[in-house]
N, CA, C and O atoms as a printed pandas DataFrame, in Angstrom:
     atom_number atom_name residue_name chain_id  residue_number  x_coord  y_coord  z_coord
0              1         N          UNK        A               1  -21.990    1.095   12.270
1              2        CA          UNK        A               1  -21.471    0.638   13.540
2              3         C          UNK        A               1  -19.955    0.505   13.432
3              4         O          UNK        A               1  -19.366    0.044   12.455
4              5         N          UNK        A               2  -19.407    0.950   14.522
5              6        CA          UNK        A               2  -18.051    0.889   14.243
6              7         C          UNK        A               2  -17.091   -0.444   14.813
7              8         O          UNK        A               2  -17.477   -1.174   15.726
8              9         N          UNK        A               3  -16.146   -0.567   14.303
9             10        CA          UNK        A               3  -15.704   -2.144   14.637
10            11         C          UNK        A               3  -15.019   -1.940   16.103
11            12         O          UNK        A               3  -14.446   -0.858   16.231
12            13         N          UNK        A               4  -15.000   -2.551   16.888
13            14        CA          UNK        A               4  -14.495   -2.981   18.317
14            15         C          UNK        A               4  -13.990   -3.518   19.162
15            16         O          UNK        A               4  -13.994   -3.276   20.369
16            17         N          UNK        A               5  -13.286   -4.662   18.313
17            18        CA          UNK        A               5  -12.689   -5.682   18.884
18            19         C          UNK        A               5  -11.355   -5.304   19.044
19            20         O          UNK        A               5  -10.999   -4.126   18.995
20            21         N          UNK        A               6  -10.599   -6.242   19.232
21            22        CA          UNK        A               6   -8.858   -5.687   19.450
22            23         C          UNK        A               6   -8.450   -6.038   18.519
23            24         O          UNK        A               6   -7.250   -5.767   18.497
24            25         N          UNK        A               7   -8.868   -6.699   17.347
25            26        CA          UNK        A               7   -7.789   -7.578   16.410
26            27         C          UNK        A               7   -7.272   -6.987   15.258
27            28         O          UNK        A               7   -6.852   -7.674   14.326
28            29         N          UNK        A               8   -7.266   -5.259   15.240
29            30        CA          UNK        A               8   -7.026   -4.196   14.585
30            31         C          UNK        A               8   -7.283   -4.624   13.375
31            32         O          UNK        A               8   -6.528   -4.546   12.406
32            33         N          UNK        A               9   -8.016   -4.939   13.400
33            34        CA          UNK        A               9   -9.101   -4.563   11.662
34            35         C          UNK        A               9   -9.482   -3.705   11.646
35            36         O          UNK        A               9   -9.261   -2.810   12.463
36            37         N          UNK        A              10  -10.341   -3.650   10.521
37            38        CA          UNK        A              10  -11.279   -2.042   10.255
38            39         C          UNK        A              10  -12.051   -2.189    9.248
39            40         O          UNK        A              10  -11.928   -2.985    8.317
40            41         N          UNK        A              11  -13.058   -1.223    9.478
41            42        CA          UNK        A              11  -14.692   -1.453    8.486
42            43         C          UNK        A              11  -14.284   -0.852    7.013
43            44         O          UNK        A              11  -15.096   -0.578    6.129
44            45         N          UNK        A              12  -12.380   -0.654    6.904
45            46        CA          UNK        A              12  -12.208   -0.284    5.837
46            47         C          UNK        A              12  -11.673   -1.033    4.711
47            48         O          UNK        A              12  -10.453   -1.069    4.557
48            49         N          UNK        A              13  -12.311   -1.525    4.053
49            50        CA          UNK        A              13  -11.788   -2.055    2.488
50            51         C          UNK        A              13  -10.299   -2.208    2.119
51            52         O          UNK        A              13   -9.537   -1.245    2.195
52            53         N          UNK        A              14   -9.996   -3.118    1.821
53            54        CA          UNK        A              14   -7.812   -3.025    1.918
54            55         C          UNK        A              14   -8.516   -2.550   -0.173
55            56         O          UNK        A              14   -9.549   -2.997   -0.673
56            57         N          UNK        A              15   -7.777   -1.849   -0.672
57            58        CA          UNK        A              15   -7.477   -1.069   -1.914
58            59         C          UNK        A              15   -6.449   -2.248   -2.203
59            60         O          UNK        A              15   -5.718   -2.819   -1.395
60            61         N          UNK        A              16   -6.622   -2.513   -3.908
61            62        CA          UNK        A              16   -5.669   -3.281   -4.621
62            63         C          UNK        A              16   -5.167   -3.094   -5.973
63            64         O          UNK        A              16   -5.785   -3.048   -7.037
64            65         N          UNK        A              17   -4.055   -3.006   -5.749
65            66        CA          UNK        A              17   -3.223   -2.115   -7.017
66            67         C          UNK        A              17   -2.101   -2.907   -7.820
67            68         O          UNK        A              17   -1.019   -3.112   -7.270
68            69         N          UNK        A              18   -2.322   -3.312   -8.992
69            70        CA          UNK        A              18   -1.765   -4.540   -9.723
70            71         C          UNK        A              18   -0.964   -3.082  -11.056
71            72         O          UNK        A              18   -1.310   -2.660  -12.160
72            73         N          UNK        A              19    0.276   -2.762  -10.023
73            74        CA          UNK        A              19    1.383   -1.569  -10.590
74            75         C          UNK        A              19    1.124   -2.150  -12.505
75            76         O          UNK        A              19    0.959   -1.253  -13.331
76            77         N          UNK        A              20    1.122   -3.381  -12.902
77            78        CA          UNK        A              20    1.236   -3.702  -14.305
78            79         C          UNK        A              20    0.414   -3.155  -15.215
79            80         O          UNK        A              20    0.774   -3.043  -16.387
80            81         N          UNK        A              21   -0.865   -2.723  -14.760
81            82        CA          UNK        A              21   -1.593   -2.244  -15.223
82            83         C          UNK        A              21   -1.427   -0.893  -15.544
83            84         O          UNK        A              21   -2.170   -0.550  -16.464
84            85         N          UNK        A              22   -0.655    0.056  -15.072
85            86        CA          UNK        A              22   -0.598    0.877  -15.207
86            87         C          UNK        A              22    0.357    1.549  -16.101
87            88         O          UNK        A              22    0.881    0.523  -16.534
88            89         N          UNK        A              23    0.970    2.491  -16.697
89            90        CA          UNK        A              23    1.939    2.785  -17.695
90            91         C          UNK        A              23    3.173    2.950  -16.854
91            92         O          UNK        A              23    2.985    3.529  -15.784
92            93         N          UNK        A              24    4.242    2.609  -17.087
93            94        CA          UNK        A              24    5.598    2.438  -16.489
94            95         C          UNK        A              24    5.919    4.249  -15.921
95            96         O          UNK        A              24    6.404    4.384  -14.798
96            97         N          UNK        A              25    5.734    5.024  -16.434
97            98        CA          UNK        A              25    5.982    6.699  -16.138
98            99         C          UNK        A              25    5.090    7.582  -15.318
99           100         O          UNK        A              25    5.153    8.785  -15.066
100          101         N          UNK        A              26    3.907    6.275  -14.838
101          102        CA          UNK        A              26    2.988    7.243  -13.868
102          103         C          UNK        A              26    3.072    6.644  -12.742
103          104         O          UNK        A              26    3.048    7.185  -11.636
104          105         N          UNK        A              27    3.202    5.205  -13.038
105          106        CA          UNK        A              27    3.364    4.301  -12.002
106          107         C          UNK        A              27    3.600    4.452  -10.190
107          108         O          UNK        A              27    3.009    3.776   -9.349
108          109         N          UNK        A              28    4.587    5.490   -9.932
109          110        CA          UNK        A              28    5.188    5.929   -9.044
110          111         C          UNK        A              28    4.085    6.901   -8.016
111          112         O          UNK        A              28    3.494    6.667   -6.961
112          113         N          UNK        A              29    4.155    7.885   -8.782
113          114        CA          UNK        A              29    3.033    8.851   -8.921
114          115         C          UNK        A              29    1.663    8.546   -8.128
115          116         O          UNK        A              29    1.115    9.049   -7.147
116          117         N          UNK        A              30    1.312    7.297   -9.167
117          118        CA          UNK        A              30   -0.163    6.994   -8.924
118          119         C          UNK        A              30    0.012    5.862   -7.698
119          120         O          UNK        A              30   -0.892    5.782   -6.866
120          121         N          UNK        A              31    0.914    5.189   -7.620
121          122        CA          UNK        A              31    0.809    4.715   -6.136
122          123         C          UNK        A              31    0.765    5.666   -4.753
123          124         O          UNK        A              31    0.143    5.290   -3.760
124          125         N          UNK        A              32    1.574    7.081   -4.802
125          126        CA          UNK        A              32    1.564    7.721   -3.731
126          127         C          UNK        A              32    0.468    8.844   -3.769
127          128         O          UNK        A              32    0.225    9.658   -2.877
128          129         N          UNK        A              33   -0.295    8.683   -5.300
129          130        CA          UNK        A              33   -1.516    9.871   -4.869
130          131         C          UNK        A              33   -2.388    8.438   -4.154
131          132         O          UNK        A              33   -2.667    8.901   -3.048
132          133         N          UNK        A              34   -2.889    7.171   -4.167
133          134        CA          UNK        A              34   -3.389    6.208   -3.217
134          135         C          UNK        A              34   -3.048    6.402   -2.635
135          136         O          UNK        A              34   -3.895    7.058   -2.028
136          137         N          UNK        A              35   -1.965    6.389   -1.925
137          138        CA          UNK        A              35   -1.331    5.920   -0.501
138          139         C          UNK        A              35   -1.948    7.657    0.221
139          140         O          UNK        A              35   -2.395    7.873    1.347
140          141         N          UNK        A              36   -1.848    8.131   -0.336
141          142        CA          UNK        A              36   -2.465    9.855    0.057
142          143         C          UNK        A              36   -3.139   10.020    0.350
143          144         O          UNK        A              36   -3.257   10.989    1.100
144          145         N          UNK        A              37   -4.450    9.033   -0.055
145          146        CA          UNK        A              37   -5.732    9.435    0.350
146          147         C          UNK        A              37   -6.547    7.668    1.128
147          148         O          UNK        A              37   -7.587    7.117    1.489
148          149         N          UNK        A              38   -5.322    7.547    0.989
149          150        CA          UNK        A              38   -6.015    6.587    2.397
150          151         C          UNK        A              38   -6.428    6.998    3.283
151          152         O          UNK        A              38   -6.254    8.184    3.564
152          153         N          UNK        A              39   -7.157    6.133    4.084
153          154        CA          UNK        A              39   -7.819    6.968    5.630
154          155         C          UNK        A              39   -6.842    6.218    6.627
155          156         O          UNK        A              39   -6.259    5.181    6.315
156          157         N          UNK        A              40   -6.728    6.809    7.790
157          158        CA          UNK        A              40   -6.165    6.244    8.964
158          159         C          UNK        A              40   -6.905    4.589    8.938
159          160         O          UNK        A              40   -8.091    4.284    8.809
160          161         N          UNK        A              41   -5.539    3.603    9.138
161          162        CA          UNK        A              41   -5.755    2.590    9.214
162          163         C          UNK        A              41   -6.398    1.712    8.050
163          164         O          UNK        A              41   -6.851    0.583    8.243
164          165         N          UNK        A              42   -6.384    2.436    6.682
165          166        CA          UNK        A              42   -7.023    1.859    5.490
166          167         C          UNK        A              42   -5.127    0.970    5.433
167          168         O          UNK        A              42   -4.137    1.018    6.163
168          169         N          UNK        A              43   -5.545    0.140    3.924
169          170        CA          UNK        A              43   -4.395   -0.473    3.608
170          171         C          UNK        A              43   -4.608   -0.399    2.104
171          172         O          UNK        A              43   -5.689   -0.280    1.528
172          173         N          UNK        A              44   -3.100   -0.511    1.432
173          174        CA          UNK        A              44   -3.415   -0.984   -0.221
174          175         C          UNK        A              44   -2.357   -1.861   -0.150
175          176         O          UNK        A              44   -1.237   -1.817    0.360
176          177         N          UNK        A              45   -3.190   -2.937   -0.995
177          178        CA          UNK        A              45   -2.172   -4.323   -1.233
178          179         C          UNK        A              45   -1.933   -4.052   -2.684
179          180         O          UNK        A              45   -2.852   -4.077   -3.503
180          181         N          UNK        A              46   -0.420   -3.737   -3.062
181          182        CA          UNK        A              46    0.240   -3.866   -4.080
182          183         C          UNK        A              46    0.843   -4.744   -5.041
183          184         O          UNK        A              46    1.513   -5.576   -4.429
184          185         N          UNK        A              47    0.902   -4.941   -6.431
185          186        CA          UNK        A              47    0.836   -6.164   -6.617
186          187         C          UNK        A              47    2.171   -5.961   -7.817
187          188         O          UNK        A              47    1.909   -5.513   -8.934
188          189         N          UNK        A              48    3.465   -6.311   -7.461
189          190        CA          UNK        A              48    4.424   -5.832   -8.735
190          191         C          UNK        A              48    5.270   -7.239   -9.019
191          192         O          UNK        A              48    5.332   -8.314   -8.423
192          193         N          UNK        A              49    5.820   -6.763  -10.089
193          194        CA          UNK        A              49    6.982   -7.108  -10.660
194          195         C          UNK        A              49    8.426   -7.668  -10.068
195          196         O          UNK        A              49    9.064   -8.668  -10.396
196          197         N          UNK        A              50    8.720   -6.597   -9.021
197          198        CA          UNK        A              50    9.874   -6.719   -8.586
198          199         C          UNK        A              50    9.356   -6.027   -7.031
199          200         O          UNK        A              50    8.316   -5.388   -6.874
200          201         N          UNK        A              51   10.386   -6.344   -5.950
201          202        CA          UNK        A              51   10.149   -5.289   -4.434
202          203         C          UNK        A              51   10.123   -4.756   -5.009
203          204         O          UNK        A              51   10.568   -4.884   -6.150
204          205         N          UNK        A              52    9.256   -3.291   -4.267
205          206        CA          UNK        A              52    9.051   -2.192   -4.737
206          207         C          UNK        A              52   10.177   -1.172   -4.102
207          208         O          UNK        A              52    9.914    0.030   -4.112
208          209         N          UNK        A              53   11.620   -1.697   -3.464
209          210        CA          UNK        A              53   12.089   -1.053   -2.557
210          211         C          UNK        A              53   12.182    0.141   -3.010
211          212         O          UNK        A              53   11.401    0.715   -2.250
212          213         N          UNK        A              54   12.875    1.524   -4.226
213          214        CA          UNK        A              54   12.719    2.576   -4.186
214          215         C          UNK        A              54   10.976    3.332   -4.067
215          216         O          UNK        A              54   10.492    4.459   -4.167
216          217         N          UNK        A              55   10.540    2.094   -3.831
217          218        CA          UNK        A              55    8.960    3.140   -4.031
218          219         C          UNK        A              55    9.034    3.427   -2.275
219          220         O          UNK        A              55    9.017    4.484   -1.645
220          221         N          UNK        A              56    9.091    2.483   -1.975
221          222        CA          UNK        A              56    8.670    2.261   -0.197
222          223         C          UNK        A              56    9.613    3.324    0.196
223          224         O          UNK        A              56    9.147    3.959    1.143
224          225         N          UNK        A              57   11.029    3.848   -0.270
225          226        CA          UNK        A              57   11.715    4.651    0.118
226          227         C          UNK        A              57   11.068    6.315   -0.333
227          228         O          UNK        A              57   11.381    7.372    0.215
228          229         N          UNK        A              58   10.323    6.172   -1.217
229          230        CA          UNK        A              58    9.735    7.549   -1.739
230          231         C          UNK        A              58    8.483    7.679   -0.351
231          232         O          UNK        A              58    8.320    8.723    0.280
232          233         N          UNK        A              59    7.658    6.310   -0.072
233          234        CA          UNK        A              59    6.827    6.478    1.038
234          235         C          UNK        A              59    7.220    6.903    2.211
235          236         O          UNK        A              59    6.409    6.899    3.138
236          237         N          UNK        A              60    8.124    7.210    2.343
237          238        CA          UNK        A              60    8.673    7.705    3.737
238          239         C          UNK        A              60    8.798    9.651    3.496
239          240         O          UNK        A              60    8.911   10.353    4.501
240          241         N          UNK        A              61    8.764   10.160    2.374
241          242        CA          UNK        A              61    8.281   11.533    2.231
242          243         C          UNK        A              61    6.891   11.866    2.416
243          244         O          UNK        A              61    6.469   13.019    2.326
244          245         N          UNK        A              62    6.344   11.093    2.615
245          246        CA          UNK        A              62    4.053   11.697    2.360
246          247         C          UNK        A              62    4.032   11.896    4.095
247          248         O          UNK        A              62    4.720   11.463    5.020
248          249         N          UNK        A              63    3.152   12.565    4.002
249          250        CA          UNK        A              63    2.851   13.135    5.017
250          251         C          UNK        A              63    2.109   11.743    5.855
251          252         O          UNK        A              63    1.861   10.821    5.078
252          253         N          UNK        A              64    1.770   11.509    7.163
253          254        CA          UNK        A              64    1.487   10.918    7.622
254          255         C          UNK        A              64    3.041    9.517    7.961
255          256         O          UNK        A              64    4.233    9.548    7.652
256          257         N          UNK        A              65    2.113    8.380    8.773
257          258        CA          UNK        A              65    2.814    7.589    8.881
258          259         C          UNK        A              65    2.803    6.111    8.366
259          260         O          UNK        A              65    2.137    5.443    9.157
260          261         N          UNK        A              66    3.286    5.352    7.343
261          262        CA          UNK        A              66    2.527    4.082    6.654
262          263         C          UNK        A              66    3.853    2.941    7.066
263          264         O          UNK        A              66    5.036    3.249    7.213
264          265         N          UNK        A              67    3.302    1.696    7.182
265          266        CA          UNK        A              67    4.289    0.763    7.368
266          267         C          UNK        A              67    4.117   -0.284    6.487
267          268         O          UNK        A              67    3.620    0.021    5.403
268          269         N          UNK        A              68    4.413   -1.489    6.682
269          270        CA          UNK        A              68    4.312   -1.909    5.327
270          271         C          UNK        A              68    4.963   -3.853    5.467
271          272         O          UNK        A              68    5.905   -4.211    6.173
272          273         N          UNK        A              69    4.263   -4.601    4.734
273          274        CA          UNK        A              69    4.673   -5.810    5.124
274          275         C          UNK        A              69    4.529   -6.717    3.819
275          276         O          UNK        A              69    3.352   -6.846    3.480
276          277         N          UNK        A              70    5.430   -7.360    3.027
277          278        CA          UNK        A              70    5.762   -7.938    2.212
278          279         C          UNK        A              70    4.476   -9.728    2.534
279          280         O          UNK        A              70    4.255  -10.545    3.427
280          281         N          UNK        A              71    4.219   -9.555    1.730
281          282        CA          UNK        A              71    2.691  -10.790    1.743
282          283         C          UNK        A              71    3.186  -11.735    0.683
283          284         O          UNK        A              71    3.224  -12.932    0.966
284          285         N          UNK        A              72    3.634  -11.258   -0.708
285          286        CA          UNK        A              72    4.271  -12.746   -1.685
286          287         C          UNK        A              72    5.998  -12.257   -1.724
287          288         O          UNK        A              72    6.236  -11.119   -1.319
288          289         N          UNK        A              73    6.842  -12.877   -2.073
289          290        CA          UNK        A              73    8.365  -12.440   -1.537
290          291         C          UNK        A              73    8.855  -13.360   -2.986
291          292         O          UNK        A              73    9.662  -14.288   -3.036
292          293         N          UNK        A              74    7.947  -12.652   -4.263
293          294        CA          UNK        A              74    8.898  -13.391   -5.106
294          295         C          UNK        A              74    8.325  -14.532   -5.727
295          296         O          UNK        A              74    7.122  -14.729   -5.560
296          297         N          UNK        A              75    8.939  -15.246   -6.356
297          298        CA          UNK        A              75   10.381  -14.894   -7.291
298          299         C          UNK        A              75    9.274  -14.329   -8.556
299          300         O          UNK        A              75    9.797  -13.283   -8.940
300          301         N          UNK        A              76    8.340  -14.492   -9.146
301          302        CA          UNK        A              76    7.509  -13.940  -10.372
302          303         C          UNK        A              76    6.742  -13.251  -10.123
303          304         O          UNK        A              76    6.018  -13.246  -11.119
304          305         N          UNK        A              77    6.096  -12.179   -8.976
305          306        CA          UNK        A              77    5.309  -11.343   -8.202
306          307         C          UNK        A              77    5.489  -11.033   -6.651
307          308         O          UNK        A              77    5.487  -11.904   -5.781
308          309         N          UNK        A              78    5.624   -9.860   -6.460
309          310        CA          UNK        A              78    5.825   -9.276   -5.107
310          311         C          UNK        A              78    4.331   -8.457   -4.506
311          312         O          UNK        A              78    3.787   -7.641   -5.250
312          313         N          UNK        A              79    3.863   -8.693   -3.401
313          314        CA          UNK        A              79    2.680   -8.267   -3.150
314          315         C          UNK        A              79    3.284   -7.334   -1.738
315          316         O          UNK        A              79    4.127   -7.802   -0.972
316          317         N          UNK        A              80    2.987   -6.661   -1.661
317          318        CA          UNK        A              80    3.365   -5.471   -0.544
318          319         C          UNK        A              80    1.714   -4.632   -0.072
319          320         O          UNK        A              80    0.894   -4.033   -0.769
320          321         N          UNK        A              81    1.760   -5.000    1.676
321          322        CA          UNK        A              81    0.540   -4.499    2.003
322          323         C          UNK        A              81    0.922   -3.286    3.128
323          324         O          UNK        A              81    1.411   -3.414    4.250
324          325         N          UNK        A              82    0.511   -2.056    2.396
325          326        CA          UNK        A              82    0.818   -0.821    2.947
326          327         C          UNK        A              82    0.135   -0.391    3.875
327          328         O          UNK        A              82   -1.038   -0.486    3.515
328          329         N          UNK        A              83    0.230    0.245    5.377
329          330        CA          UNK        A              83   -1.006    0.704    6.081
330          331         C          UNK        A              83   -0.931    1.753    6.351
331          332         O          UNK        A              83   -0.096    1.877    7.247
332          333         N          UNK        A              84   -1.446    2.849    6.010
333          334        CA          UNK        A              84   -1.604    4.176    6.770
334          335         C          UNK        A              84   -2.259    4.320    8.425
335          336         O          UNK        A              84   -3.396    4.153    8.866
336          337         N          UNK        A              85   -0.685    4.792    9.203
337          338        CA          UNK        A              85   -0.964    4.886   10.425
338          339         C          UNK        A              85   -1.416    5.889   10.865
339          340         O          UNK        A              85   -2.107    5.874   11.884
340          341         N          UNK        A              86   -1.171    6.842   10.293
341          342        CA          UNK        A              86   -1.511    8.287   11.062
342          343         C          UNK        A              86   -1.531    9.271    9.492
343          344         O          UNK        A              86   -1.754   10.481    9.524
């Protein structure tokens, strides 16, 4: 059944990606092959070190359209929740 209300949710799962886990040289990479295969209106909540500002600037090359809203702002973890719009 598909969801219906106005409160733009979705029957889709938010994806969660804790960048530390991963090796410092793929890092980049492996956030934008996720962000790639999101579905319209999926989200991934990111979980780093520092803003991710050059990453979010690499997100503006992928095809489609994603926006993006800062959820922890610091100072020992930054959480960034990405949405694929189109």
């Amino acid at each position: 059944m598909e969801h219906e209300c106005k409160c733009n949710s979705s029957n889709t799962e938010e994806q969660v990606l804790d960048v530390l886990s991963l090796p410092r040289q793929v890092r980049h990479p492996a956030i934008l092959g996720a962000l790639e295969s999101l579905p319209t209106g999926g989200t991934l909540l990111l979980k780093a070190p520092h803003m991710p500002s050059p990453l979010l600037a690499e997100v503006e090359s992928l095809d489609g359209s994603f926006t993006h809203e800062v959820v922890v702002d610091g100072p020992d973890e930054w959480q960034v929740r990405l949405r694929r719009q189109s």
